[in-house]
Biotite code that builds the C-alpha atoms (Angstrom):
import biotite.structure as struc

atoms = struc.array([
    struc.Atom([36.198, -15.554, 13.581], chain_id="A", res_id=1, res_name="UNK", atom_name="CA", element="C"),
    struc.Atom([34.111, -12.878, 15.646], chain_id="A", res_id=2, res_name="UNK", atom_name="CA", element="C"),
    struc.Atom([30.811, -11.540, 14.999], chain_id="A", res_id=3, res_name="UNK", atom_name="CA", element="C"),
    struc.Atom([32.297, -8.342, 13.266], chain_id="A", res_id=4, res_name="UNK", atom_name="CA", element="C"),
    struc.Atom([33.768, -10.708, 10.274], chain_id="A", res_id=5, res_name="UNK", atom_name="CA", element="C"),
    struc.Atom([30.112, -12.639, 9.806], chain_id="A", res_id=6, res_name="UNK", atom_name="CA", element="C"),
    struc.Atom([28.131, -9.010, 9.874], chain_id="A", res_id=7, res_name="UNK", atom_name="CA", element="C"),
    struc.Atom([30.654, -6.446, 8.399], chain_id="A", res_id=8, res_name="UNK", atom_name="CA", element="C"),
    struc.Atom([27.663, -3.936, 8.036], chain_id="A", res_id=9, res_name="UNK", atom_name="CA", element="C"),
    struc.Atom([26.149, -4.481, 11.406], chain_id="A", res_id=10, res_name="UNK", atom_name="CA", element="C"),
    struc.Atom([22.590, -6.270, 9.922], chain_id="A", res_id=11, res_name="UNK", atom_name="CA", element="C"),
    struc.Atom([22.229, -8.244, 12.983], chain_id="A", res_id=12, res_name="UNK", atom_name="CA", element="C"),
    struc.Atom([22.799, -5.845, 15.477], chain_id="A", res_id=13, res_name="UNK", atom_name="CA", element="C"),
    struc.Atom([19.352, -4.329, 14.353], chain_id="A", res_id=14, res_name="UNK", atom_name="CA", element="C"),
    struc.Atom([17.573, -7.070, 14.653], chain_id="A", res_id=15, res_name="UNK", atom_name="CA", element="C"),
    struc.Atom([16.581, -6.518, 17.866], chain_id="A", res_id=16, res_name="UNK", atom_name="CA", element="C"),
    struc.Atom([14.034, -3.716, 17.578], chain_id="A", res_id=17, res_name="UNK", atom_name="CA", element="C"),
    struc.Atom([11.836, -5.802, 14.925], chain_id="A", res_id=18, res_name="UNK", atom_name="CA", element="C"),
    struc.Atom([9.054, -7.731, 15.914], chain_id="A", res_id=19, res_name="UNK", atom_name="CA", element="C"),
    struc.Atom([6.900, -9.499, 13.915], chain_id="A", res_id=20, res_name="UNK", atom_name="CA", element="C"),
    struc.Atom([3.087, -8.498, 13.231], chain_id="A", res_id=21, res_name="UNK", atom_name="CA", element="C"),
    struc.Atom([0.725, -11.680, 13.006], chain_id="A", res_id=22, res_name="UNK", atom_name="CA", element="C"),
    struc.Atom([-2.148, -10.427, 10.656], chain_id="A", res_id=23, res_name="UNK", atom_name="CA", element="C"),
    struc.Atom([-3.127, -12.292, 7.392], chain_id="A", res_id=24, res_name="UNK", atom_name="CA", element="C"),
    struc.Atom([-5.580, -11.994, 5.010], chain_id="A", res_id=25, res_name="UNK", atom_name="CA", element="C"),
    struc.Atom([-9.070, -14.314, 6.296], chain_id="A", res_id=26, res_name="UNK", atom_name="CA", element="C"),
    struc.Atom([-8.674, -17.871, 6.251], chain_id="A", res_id=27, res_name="UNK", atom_name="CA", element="C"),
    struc.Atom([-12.111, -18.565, 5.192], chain_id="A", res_id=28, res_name="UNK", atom_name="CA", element="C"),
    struc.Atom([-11.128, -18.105, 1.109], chain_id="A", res_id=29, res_name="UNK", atom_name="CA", element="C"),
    struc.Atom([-14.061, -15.561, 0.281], chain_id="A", res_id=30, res_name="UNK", atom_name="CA", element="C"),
    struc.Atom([-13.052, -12.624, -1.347], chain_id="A", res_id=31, res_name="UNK", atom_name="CA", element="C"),
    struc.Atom([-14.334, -9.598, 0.901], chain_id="A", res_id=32, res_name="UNK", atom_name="CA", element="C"),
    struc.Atom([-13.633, -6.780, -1.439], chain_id="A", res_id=33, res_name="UNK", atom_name="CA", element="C"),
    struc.Atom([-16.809, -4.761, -2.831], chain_id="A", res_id=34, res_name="UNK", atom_name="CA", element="C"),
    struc.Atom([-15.725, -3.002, -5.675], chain_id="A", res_id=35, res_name="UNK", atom_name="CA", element="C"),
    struc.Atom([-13.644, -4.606, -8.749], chain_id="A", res_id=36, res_name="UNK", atom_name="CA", element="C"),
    struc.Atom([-10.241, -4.045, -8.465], chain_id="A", res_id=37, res_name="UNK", atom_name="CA", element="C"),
    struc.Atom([-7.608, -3.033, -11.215], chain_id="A", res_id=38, res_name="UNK", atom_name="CA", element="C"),
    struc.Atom([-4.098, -3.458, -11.349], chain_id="A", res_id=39, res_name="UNK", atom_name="CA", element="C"),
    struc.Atom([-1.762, -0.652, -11.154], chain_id="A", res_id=40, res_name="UNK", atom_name="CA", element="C"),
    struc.Atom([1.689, 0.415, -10.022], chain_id="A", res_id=41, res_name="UNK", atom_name="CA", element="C"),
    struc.Atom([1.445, 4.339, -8.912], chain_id="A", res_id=42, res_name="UNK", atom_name="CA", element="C"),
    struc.Atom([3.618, 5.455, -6.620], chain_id="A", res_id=43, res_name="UNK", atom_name="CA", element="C"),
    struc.Atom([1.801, 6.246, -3.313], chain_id="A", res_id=44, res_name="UNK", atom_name="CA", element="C"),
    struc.Atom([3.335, 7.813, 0.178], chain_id="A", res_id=45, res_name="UNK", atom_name="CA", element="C"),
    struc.Atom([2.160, 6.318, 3.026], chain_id="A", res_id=46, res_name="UNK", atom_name="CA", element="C"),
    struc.Atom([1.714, 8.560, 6.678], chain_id="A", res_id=47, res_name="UNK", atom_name="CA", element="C"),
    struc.Atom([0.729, 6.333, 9.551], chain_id="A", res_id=48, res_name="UNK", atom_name="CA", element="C"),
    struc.Atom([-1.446, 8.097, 12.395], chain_id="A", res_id=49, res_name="UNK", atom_name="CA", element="C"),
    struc.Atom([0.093, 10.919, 10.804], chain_id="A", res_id=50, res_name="UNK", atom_name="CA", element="C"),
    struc.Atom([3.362, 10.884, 11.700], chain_id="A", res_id=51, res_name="UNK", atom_name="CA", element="C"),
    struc.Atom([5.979, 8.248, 10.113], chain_id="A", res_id=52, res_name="UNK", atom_name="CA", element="C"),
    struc.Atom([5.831, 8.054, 6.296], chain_id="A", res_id=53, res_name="UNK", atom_name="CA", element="C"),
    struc.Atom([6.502, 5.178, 3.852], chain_id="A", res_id=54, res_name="UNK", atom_name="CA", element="C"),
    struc.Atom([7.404, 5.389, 0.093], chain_id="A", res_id=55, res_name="UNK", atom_name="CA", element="C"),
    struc.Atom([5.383, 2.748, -1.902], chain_id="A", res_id=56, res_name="UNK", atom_name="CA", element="C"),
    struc.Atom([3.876, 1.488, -5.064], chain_id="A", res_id=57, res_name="UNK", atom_name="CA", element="C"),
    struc.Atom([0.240, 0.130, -5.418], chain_id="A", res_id=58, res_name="UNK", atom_name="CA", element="C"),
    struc.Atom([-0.236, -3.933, -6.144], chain_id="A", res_id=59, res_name="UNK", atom_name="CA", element="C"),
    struc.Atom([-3.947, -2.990, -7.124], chain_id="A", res_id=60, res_name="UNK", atom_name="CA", element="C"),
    struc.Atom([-6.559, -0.486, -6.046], chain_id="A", res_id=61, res_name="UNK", atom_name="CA", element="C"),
    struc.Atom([-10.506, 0.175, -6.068], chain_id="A", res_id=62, res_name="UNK", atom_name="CA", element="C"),
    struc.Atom([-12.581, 2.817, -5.132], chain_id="A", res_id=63, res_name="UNK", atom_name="CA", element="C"),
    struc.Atom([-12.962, 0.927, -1.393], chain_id="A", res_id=64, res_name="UNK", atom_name="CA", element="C"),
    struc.Atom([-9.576, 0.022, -0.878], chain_id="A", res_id=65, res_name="UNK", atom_name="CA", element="C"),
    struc.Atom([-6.169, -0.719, -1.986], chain_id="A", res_id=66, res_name="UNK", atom_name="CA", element="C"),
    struc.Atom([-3.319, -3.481, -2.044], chain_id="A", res_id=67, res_name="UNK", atom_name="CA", element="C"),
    struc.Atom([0.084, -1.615, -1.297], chain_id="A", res_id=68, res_name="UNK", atom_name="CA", element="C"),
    struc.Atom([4.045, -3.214, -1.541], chain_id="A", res_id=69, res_name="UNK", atom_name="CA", element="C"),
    struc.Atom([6.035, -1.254, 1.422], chain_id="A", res_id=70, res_name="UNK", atom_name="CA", element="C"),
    struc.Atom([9.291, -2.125, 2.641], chain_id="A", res_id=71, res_name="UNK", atom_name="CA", element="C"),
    struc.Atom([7.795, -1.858, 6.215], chain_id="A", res_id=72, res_name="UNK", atom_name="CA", element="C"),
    struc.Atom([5.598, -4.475, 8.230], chain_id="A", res_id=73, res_name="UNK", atom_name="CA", element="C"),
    struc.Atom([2.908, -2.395, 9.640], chain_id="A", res_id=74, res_name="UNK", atom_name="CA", element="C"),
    struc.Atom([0.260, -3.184, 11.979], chain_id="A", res_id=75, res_name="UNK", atom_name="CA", element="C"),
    struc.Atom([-3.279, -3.577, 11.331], chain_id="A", res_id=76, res_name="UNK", atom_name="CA", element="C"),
    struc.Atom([-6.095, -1.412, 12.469], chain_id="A", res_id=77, res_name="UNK", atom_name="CA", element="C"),
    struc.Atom([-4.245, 1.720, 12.355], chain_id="A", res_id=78, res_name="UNK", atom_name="CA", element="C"),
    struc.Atom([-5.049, 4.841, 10.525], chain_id="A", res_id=79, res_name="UNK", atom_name="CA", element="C"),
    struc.Atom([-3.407, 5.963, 7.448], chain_id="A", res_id=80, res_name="UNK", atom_name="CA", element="C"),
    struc.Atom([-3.309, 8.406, 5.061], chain_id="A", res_id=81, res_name="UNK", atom_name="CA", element="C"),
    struc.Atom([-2.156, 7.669, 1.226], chain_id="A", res_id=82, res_name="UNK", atom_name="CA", element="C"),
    struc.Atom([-1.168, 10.216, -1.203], chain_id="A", res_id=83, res_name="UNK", atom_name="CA", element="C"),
    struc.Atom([-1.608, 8.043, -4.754], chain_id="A", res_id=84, res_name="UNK", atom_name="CA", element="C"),
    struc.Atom([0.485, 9.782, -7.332], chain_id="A", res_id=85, res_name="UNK", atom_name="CA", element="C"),
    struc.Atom([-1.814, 9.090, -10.271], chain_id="A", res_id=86, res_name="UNK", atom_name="CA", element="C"),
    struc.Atom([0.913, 9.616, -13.703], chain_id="A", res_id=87, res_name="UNK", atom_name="CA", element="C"),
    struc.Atom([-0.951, 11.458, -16.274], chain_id="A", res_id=88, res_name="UNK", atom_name="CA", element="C"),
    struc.Atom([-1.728, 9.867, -19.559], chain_id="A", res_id=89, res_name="UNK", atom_name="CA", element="C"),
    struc.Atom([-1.658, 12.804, -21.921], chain_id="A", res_id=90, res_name="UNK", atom_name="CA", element="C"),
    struc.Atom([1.485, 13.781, -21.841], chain_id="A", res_id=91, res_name="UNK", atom_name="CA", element="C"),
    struc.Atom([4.570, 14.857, -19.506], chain_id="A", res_id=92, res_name="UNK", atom_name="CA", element="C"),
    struc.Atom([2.695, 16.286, -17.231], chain_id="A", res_id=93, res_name="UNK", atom_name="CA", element="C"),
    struc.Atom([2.877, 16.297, -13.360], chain_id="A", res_id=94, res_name="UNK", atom_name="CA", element="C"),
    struc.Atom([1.265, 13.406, -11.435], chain_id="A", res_id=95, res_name="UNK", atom_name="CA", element="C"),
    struc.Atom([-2.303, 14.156, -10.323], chain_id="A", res_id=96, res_name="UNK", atom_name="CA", element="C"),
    struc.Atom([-2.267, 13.733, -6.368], chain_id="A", res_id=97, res_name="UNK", atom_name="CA", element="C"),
    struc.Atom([-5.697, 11.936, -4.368], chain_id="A", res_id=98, res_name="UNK", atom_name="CA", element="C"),
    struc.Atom([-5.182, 11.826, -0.828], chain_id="A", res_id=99, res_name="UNK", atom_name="CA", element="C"),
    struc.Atom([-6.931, 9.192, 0.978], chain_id="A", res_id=100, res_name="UNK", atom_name="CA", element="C"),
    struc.Atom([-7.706, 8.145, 4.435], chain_id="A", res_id=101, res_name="UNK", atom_name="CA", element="C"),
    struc.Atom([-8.198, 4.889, 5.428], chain_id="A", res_id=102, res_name="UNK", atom_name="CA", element="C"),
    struc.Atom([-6.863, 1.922, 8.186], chain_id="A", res_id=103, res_name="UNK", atom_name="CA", element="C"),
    struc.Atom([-4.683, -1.488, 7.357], chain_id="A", res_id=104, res_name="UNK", atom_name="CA", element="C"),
    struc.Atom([-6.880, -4.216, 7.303], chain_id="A", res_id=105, res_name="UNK", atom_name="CA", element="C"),
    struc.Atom([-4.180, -6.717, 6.419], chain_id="A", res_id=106, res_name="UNK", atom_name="CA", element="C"),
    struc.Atom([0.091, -7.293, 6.260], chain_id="A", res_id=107, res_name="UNK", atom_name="CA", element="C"),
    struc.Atom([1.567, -9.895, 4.288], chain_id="A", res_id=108, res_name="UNK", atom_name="CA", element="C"),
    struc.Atom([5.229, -10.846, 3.303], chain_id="A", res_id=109, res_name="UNK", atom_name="CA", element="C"),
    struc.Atom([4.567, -11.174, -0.889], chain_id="A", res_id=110, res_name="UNK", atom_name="CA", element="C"),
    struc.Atom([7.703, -13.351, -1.693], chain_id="A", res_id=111, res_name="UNK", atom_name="CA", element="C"),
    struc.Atom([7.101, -12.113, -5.551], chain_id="A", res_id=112, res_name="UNK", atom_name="CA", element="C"),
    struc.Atom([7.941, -8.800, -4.429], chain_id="A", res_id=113, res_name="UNK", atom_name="CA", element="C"),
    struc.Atom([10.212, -9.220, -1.479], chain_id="A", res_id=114, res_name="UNK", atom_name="CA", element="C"),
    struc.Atom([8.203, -6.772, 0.246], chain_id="A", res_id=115, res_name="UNK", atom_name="CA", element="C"),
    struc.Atom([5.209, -6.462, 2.696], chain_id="A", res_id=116, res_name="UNK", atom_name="CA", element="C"),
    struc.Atom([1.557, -6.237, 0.803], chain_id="A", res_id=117, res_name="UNK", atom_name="CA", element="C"),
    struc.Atom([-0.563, -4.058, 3.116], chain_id="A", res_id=118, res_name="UNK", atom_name="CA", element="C"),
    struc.Atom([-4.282, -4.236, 2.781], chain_id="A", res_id=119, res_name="UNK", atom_name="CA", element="C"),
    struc.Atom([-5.955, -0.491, 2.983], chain_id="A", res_id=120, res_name="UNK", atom_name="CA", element="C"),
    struc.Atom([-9.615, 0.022, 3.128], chain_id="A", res_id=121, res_name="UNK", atom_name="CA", element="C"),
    struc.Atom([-10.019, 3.286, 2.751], chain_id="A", res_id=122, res_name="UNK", atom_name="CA", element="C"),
    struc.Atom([-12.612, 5.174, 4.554], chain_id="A", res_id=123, res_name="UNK", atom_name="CA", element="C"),
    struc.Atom([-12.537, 8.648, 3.014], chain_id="A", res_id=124, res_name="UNK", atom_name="CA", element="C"),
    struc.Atom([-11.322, 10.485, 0.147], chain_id="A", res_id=125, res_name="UNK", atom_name="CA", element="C"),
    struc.Atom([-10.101, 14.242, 1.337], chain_id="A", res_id=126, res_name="UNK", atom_name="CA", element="C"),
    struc.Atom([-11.444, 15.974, -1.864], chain_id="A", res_id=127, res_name="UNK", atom_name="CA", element="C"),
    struc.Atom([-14.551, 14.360, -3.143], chain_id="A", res_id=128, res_name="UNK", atom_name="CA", element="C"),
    struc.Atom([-14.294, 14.824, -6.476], chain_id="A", res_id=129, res_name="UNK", atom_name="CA", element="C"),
    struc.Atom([-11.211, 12.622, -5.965], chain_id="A", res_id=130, res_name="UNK", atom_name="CA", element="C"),
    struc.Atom([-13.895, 9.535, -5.618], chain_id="A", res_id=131, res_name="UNK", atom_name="CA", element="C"),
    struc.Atom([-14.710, 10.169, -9.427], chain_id="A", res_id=132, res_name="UNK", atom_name="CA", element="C"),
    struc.Atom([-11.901, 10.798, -10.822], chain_id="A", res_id=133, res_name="UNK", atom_name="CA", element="C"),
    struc.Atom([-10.144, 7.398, -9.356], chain_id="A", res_id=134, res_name="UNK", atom_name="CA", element="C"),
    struc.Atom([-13.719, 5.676, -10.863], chain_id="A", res_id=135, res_name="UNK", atom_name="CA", element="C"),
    struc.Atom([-13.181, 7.317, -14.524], chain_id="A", res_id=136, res_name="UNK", atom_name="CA", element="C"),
    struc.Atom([-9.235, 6.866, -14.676], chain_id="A", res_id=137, res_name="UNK", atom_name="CA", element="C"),
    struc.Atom([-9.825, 3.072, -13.463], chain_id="A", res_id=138, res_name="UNK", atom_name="CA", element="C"),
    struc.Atom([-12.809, 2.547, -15.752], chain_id="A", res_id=139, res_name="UNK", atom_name="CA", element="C"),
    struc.Atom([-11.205, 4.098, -18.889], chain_id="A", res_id=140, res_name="UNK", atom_name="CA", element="C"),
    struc.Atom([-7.697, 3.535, -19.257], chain_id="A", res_id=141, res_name="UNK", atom_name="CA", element="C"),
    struc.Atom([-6.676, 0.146, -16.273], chain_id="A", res_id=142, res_name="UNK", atom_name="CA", element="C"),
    struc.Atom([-7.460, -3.951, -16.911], chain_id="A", res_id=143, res_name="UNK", atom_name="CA", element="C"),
    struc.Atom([-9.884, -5.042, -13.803], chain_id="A", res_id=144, res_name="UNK", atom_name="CA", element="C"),
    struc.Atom([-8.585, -8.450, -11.888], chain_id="A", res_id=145, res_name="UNK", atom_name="CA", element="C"),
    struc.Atom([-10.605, -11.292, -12.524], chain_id="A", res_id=146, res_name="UNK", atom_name="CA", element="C"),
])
């Protein structure tokens, strides 16, 4: 049997080019987050140092930060800027669009999801009336996370 009849779509041979990224949440158990969080599952585009860019959904979002399942590991510390597609609740009407700035605090594997959790603090919101209307859509129509 050669390689060619254990891989017949060539998965291993790409194996080579991935390394893996050793950041995890803190060990200590506190809960560093500063605003209450609420659970959601927008779509959101990902652009990292603006270049590459990564289709996602949101795990769970607050006005400081965000919890984001990608199908890419990505390293920590880096800039990125999100564009959260925000559905509208009134009717079939386009997505509202924020687009945030912020850098990857964290990278986990979430073997619910079978996809990396990235932790995004974000660190500014391009529009700032974006800021409020995140805080009134959260506050008035999304479950916090307790």
């Amino acid at each position: 049997m050669t390689n060619d009849d254990n891989d017949p779509l060539g998965v291993f041979s790409t194996i080579d080019d991935v390394s893996p990224i050793q950041s995890l949440p803190p060990q200590d158990g506190r809960e560093h987050r500063k605003e209450t969080r609420y659970r959601v599952t927008w779509k959101v585009d990902v652009s990292v140092e603006g270049e590459d860019l990564h289709d996602g959904r949101l795990n769970d979002i607050s006005l400081h930060g965000a919890s984001i399942l990608l199908g890419r590991n990505l390293k920590t510390d880096i800039k990125v800027t999100l564009r959260i597609y925000i559905p509208s609740i009134t009717g079939p009407y386009p997505p509202t669009i924020l687009t945030v700035h912020g850098m990857i605090r964290y990278t986990v594997h979430d073997s619910d999801d079978l996809l990396f959790r990235v932790g995004i603090a974000f660190t500014e919101f391009e529009m700032v009336s974006d800021r409020g209307y995140l805080n009134t859509r959260l506050t008035s129509h999304h479950l916090e996370i307790t």
